[in-house]
VEXDREN-2710 file (C-alpha; in Angstrom, 1 decimal):
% VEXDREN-2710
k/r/px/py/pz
1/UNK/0.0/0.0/0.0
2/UNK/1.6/3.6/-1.4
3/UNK/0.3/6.6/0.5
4/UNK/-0.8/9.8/-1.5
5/UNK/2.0/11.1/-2.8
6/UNK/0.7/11.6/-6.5
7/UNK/-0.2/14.0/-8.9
8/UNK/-2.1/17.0/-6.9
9/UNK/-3.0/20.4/-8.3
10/UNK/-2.2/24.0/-6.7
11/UNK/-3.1/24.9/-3.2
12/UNK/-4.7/28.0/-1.9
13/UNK/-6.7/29.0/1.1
14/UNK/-10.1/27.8/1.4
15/UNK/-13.1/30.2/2.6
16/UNK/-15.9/27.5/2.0
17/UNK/-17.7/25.6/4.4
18/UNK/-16.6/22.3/3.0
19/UNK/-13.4/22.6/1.2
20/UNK/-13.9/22.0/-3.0
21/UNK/-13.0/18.9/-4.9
22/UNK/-9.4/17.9/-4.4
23/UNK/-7.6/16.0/-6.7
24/UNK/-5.0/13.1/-7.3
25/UNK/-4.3/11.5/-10.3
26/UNK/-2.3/8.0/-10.1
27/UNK/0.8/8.9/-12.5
28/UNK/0.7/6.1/-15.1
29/UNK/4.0/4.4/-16.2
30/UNK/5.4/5.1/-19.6
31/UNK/5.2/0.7/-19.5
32/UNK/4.4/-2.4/-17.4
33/UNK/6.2/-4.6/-16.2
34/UNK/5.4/-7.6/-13.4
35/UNK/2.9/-6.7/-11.1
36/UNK/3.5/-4.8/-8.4
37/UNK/4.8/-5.9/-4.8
38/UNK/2.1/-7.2/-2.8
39/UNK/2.4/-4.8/0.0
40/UNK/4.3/-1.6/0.1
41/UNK/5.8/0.4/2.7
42/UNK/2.5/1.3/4.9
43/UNK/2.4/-2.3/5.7
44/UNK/-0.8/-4.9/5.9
45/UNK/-1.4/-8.5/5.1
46/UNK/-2.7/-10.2/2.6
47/UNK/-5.6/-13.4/3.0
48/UNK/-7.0/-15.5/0.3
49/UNK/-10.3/-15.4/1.0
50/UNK/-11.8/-18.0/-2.5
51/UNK/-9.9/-19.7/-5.3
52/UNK/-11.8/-19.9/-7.5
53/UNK/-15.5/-17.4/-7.6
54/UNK/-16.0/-18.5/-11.1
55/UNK/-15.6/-14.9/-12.6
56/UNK/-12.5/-12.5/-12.8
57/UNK/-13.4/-9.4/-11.4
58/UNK/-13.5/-6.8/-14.0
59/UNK/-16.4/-4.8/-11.7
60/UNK/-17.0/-4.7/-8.5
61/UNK/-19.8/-2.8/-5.9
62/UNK/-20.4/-3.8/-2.5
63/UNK/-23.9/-3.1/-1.4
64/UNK/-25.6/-2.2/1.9
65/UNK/-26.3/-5.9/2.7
66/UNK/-22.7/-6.9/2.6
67/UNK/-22.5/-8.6/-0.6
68/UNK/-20.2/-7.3/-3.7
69/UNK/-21.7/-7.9/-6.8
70/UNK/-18.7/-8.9/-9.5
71/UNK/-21.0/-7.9/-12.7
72/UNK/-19.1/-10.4/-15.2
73/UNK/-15.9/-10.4/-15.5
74/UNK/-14.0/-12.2/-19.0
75/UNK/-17.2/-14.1/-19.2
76/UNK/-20.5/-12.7/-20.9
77/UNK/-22.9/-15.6/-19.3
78/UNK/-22.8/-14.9/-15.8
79/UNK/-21.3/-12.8/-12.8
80/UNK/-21.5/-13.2/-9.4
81/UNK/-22.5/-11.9/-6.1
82/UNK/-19.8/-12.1/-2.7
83/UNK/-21.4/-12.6/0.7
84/UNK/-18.4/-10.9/3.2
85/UNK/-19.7/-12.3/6.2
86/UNK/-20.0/-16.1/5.1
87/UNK/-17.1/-15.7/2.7
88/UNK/-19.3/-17.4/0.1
89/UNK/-20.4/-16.7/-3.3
90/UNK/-23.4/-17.9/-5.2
91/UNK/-23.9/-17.2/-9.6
92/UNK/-25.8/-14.3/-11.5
93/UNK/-27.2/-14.8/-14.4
94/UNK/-27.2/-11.5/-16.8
95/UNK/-29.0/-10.9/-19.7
96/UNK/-26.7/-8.9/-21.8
97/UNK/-22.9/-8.5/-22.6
98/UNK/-21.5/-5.8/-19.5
99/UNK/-17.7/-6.2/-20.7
100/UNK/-16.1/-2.5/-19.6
101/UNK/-19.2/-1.3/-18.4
102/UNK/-19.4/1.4/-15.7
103/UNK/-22.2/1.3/-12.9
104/UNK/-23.4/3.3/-9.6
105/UNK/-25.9/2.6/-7.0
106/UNK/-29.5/4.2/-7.1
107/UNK/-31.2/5.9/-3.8
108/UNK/-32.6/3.0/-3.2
109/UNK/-29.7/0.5/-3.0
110/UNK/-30.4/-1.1/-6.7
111/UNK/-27.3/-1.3/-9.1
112/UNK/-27.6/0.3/-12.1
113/UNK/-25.1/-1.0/-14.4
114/UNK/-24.2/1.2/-17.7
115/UNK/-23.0/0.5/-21.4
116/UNK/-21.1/-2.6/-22.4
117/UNK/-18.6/-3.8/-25.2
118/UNK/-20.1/-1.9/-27.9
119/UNK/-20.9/1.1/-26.6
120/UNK/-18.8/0.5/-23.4
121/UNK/-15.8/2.8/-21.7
122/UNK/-18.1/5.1/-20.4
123/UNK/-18.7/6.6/-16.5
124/UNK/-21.4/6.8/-14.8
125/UNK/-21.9/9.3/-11.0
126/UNK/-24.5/9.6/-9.1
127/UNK/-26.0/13.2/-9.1
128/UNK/-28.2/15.0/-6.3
129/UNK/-31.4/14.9/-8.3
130/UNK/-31.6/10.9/-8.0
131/UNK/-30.4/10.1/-11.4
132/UNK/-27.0/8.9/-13.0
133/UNK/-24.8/10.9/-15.2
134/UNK/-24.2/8.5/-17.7
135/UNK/-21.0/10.1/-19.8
136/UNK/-18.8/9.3/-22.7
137/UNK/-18.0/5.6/-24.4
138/UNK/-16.1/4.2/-27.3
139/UNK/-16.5/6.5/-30.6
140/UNK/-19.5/8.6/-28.2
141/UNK/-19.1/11.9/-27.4
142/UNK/-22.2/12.6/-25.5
143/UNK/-23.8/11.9/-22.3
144/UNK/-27.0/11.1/-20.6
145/UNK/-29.0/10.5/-17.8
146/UNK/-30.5/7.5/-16.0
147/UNK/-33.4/6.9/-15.2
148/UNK/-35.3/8.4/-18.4
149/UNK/-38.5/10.4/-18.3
150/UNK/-39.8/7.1/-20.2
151/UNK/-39.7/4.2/-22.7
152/UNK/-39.8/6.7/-25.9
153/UNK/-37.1/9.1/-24.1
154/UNK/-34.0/8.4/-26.1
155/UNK/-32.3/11.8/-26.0
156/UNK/-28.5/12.4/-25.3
157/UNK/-26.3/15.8/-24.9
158/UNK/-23.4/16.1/-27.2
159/UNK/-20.3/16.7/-25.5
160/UNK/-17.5/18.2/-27.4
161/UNK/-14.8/18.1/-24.9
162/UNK/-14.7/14.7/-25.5
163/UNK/-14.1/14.9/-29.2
164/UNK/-11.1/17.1/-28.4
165/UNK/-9.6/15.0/-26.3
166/UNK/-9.5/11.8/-28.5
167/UNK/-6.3/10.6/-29.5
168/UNK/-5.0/8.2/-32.0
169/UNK/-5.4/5.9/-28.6
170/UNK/-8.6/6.8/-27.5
171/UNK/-7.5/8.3/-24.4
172/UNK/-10.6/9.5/-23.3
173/UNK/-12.2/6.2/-22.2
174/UNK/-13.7/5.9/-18.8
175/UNK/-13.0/10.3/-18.2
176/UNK/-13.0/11.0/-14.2
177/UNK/-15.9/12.7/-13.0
178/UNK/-16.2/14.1/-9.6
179/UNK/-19.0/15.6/-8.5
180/UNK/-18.2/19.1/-6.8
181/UNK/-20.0/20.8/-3.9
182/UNK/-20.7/23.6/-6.3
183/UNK/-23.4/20.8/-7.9
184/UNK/-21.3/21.6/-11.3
185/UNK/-19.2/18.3/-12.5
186/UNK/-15.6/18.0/-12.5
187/UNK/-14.4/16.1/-15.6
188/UNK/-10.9/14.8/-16.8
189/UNK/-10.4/13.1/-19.8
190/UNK/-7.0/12.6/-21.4
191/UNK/-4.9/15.2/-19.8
192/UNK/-7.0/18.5/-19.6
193/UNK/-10.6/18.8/-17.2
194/UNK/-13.1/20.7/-17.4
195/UNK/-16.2/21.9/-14.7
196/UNK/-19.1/20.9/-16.2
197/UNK/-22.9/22.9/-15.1
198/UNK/-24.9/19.4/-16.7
199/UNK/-28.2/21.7/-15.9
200/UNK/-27.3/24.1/-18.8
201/UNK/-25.1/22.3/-20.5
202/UNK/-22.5/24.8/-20.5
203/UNK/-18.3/24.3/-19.7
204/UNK/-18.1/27.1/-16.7
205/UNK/-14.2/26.7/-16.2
206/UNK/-11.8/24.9/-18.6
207/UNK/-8.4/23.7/-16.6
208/UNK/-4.7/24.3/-17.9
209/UNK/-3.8/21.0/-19.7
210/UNK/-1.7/18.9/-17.4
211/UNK/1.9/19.7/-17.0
212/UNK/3.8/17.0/-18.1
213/UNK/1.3/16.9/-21.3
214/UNK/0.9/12.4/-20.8
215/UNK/-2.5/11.2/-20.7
216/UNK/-4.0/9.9/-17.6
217/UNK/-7.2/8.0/-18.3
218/UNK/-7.9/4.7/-19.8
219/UNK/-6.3/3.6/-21.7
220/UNK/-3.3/5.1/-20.1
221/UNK/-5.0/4.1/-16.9
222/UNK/-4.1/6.7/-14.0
223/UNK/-6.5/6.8/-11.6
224/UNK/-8.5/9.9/-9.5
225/UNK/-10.1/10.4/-6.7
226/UNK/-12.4/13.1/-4.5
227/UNK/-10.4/13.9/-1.4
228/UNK/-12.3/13.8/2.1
229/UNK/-14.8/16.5/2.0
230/UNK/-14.5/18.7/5.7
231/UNK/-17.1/20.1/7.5
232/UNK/-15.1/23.5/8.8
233/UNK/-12.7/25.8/6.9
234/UNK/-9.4/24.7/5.9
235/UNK/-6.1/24.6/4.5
236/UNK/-6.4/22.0/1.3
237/UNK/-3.9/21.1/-1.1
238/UNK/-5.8/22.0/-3.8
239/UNK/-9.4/23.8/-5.1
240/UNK/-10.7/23.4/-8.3
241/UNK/-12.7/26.6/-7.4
242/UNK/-8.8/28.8/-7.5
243/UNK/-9.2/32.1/-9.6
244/UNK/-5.5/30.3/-11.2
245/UNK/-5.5/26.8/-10.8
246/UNK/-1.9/24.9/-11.9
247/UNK/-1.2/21.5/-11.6
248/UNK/1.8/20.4/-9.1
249/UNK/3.9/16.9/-10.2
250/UNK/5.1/15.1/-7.3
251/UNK/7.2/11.9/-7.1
252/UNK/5.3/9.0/-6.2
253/UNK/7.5/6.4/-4.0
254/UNK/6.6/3.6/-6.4
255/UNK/5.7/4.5/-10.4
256/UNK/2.9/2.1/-11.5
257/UNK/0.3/1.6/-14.3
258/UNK/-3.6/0.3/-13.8
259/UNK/-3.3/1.2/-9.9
260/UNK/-6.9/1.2/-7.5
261/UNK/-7.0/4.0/-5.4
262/UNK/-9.0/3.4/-2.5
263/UNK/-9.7/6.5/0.3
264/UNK/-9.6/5.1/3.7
265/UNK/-12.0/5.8/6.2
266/UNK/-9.9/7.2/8.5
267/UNK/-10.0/9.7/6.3
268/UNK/-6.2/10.2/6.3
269/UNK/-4.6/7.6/4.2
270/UNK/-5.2/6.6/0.0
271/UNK/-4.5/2.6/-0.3
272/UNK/-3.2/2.4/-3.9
273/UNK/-3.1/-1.2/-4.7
274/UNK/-3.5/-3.9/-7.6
275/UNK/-1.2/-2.7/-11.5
276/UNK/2.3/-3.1/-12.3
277/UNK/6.1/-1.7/-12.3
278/UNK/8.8/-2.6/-14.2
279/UNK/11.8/-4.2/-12.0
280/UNK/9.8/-5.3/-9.3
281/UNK/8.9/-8.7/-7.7
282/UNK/5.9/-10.2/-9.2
283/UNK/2.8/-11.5/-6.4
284/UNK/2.2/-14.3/-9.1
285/UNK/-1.0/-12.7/-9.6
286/UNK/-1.4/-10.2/-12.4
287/UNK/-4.1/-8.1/-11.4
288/UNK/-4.1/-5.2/-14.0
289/UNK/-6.5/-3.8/-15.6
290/UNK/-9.2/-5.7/-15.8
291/UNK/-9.3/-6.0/-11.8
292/UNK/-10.9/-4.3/-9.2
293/UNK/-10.7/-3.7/-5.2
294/UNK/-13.3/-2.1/-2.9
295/UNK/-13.7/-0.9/0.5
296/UNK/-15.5/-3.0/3.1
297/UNK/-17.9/-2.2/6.1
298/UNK/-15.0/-4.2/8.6
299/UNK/-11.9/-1.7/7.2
300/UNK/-10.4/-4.5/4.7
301/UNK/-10.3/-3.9/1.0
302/UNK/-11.8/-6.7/-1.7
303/UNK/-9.6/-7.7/-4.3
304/UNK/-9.8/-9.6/-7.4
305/UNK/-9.6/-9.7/-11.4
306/UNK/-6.8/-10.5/-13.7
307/UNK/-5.4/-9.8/-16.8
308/UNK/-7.8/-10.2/-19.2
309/UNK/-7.8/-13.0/-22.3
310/UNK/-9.8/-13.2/-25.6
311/UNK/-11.6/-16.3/-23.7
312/UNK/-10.5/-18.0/-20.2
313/UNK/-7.0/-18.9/-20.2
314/UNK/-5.6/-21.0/-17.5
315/UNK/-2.2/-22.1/-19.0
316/UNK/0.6/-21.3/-21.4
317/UNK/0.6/-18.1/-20.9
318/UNK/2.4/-15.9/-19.1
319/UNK/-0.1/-14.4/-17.0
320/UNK/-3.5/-16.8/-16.6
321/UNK/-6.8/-15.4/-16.3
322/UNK/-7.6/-15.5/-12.7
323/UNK/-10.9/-16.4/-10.6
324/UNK/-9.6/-15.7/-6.5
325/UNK/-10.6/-13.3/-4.3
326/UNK/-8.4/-11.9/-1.7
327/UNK/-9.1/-9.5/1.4
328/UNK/-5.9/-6.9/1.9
329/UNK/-6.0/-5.8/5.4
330/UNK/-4.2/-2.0/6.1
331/UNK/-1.8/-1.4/9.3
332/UNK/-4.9/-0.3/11.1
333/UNK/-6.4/-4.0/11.7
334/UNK/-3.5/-5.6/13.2
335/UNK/-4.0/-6.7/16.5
336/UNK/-1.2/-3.9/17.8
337/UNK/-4.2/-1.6/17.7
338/UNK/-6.8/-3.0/19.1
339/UNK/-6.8/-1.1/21.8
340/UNK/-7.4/2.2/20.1
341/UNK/-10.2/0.9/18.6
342/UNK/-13.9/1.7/19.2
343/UNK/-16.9/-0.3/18.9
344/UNK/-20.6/1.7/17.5
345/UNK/-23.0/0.4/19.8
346/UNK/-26.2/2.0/18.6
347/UNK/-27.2/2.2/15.9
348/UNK/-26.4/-2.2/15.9
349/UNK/-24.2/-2.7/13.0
350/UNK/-25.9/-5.9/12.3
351/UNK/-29.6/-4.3/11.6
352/UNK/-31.1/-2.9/9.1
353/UNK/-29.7/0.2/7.9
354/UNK/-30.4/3.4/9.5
355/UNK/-32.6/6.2/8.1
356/UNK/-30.6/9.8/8.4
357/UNK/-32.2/13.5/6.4
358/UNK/-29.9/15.9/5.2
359/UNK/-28.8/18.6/7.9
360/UNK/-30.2/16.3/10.8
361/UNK/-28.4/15.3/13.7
362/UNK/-27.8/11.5/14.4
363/UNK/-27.4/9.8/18.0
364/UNK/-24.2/7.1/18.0
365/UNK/-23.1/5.2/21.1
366/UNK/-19.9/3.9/21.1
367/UNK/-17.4/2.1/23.3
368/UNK/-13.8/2.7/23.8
369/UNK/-11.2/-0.1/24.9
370/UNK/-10.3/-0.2/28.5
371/UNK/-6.2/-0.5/27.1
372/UNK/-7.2/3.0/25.3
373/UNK/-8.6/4.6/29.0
374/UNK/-5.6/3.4/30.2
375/UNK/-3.6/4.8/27.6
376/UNK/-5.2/8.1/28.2
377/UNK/-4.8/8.2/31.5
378/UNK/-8.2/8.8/32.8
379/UNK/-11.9/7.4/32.5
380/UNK/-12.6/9.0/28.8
381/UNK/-9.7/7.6/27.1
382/UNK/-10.8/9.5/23.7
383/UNK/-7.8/10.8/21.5
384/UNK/-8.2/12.4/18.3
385/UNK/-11.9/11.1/17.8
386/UNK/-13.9/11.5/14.5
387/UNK/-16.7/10.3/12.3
388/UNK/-16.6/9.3/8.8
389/UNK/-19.4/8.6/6.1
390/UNK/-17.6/6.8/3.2
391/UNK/-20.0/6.3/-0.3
392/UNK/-19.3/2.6/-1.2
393/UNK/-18.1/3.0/-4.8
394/UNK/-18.2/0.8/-8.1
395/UNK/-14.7/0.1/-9.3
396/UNK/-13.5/-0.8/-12.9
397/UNK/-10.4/0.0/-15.0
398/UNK/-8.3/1.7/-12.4
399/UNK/-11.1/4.1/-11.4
400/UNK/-13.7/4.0/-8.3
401/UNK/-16.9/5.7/-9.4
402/UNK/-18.7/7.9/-7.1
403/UNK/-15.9/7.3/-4.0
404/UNK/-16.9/9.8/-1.5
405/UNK/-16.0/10.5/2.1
406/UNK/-17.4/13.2/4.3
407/UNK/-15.9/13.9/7.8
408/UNK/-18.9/14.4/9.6
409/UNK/-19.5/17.6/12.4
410/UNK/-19.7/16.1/16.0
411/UNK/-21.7/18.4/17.9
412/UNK/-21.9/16.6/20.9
413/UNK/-19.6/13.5/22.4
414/UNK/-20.5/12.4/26.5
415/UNK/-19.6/9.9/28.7
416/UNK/-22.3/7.5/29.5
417/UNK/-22.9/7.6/33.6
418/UNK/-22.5/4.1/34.9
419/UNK/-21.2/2.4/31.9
420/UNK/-17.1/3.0/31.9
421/UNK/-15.6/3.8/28.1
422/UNK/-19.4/4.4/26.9
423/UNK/-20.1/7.6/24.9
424/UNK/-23.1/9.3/23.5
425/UNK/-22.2/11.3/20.6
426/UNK/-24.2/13.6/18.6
427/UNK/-23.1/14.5/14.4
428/UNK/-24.7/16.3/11.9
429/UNK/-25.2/15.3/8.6
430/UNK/-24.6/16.6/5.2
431/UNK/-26.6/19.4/4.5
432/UNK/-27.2/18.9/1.1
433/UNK/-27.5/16.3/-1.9
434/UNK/-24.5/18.0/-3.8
435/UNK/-22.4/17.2/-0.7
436/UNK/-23.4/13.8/-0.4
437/UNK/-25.9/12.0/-2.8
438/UNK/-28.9/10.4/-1.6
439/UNK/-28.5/6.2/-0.7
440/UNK/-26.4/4.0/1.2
441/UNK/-23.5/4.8/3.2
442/UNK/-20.7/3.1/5.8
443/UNK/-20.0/5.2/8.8
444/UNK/-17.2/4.8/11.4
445/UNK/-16.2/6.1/14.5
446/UNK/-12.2/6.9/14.1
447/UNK/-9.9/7.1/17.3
448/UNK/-6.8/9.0/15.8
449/UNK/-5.7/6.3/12.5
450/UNK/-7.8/3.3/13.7
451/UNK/-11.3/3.1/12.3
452/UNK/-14.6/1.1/14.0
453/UNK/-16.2/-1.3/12.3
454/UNK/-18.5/0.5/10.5
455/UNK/-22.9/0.7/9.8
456/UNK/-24.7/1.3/7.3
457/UNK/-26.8/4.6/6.8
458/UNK/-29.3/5.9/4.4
459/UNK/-29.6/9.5/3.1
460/UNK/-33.3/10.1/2.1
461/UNK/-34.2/11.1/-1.4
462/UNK/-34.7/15.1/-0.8
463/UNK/-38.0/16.6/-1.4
END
């Protein structure tokens, strides 16, 4: 696991209430090599969790009942769907071809799953009216929304910025959109981005081309994410709301291609994981770029996929397709910090997920270790205590569509009388869609780096 030292743009001094989209984009190699060590210099272990699933990851989404859906992978007849806690799998059947596909999750917790091999390549976000922002594909330069106003609705918006940034290798497949807390979209394709107002239809701030001139999405296969959004004023390394917005090129500690970046939710640390190097020690498993890793409610991260083959191919060649799953676990679940970490009592995680509005306040109780109130010195034993609200994202081809994570405001945070290490803590929630998007989240209570296991959450539709 590589921490974020990446491609960032220029800081200044932010005046908002919650800081504007920050950006990293995963440098991609010039050329790849083996794949990449299996764990880097911020530590973790590794566990095979299945052999065999029957499907090679190209997708994955986990959803707010703890299953991951793998939406076929190198085969068109099926895909299948991960239960965490039984570490078990059972078959999908799907009806049509979802090779390099894109996806998101509606309100309501139902996949919607977008494009395919012949119109495939394309990106799809959740947006604050309910809907998806269905954008771009193979030879398209358009976008569209999801759900249509009905069966006789076929009508799409021409896009030109994606027409100017096609290259003689298509590097404008699978663009990076990030929804910004202005409501406009923030789009990358190639190496230039835009801020997109999708209402009017109209470019409202075009972005100096990146520095170094290289493309960075697919199929040059950077990566991007949304840094954690903050509920108070702050210094950020970068706004894509600066008067003069430039783009900064840092070293990363390790160069790779087809990388996963994964936020966290600590809220401090970017796991970068999966893709390949040149002169480094191959795992034996070459998960490039048609593989995939997301974020699970317990803190671990989901991996699987494999190089990709005309057909399955299991032997002579260099690289076989492959069908396991594996569960990466960061520094913060060893045992050596157990006792830093807190439990959420109520809600239960085990129930059903728990009903939240925008801009209302939430009860949690949580427990803290006695090791921690020891630690501390006294009966509290809290140290640098927060709460998180992490989106659960669809990953594909190096990119994790709608990732999102929102320190959350705690307003209140009490012991409980007669129940040593017990807490009552009150937070607020996001005030508005275009912070966080209606649906299903995973919130944790965080006690300085060491997450809680988390719970699930549900921001009503707005009315």
């Amino acid at each position: 696991m590589q921490l974020s030292t990446l491609v960032v743009a220029k800081n200044k001094k932010n005046r908002a209430r919650h800081p504007a989209v920050v950006l990293l984009l995963l440098l991609a190699c010039a050329c790849a090599g083996d794949s990449a060590p299996a764990s880097g210099a911020g530590g973790g272990r590794w566990d095979l969790l299945q052999l065999s699933i029957g499907v090679s990851a190209m997708h994955m989404q986990l959803l707010h009942n703890d299953r991951s859906v793998l939406p076929r992978g190198d085969c068109t007849a099926h895909s299948a769907e991960y239960d965490v806690a039984a570490n078990a799998f059972r078959p999908l059947s799907i009806f049509t071809d979802t090779w390099c596909s894109s996806g998101t999750v509606a309100p309501d917790g139902t996949l919607v799953q977008t494009g395919d091999w012949n119109d495939g390549f394309r990106n799809a976000r959740t947006m604050p009216a309910c809907c998806a922002f269905i954008f771009g594909g193979r030879r398209q330069f358009s976008y569209e929304f999801y759900p249509k106003a009905g069966p006789s609705d076929t009508s799409i918006v021409q896009m030109p910025f994606l027409v100017q940034t096609k290259d003689s290798e298509e590097n404008n497949l699978y663009p990076f959109v990030h929804l910004n807390i202005d409501g406009n979209l923030f789009i990358f394709s190639n190496n230039r981005a835009v801020l997109l107002d999708y209402k009017s239809n109209k470019i409202v701030r075009t972005y100096p081309v990146l520095g170094d001139g290289d493309p960075r999405t697919y199929p040059s296969s950077g990566s991007s994410m949304l840094l954690p959004l903050k509920p108070n004023p702050t210094e950020a390394v970068v706004l894509i709301t600066d008067a003069a917005p430039a783009w900064v090129i840092e070293t990363m500690p390790l160069p790779r291609v087809m990388g996963d970046m994964i936020l966290l939710p600590n809220g401090t640390e970017v796991a970068i994981i999966n893709g390949a190097a040149e002169n480094t020690t191959a795992t034996g498993v070459a998960r490039l770029y048609h593989s995939s890793a997301v974020l699970l409610r317990d803190g671990h991260l989901l991996v699987g996929g494999s190089n990709p083959h005309t057909y399955y191919n299991f032997s002579n060649v260099q690289f076989p397709t492959d069908l396991s799953l594996e569960a990466f676990s960061p520094e913060y679940l060893d045992a050596s910090n157990d006792m830093l970490r807190q439990r959420i009592l109520e809600p239960s995680p085990t129930g059903a997920a728990t009903s939240v509005a925008y801009g209302a306040t939430a009860a949690l109780q949580f427990s803290v270790p006695a090791s921690a109130r020891r630690r501390r010195g006294g009966a509290a034993g809290l140290g640098d205590m927060s709460v998180t609200m992490v989106a659960p994202s669809f990953t594909t081809h190096s990119f994790t569509m709608n990732q999102r994570l929102l320190f959350l405001d705690v307003t209140k945070n009490v012991a409980v009388r007669g129940r040593a290490g017990t807490f009552n803590a009150s937070v607020t929630m996001p005030a508005t869609a275009v912070l966080a998007p209606p649906g299903y989240y995973m919130l944790f209570v965080v006690n300085g780096h060491v997450p809680s296991e988390g719970i699930w959450v549900q921001i009503q539709t707005q009315q």
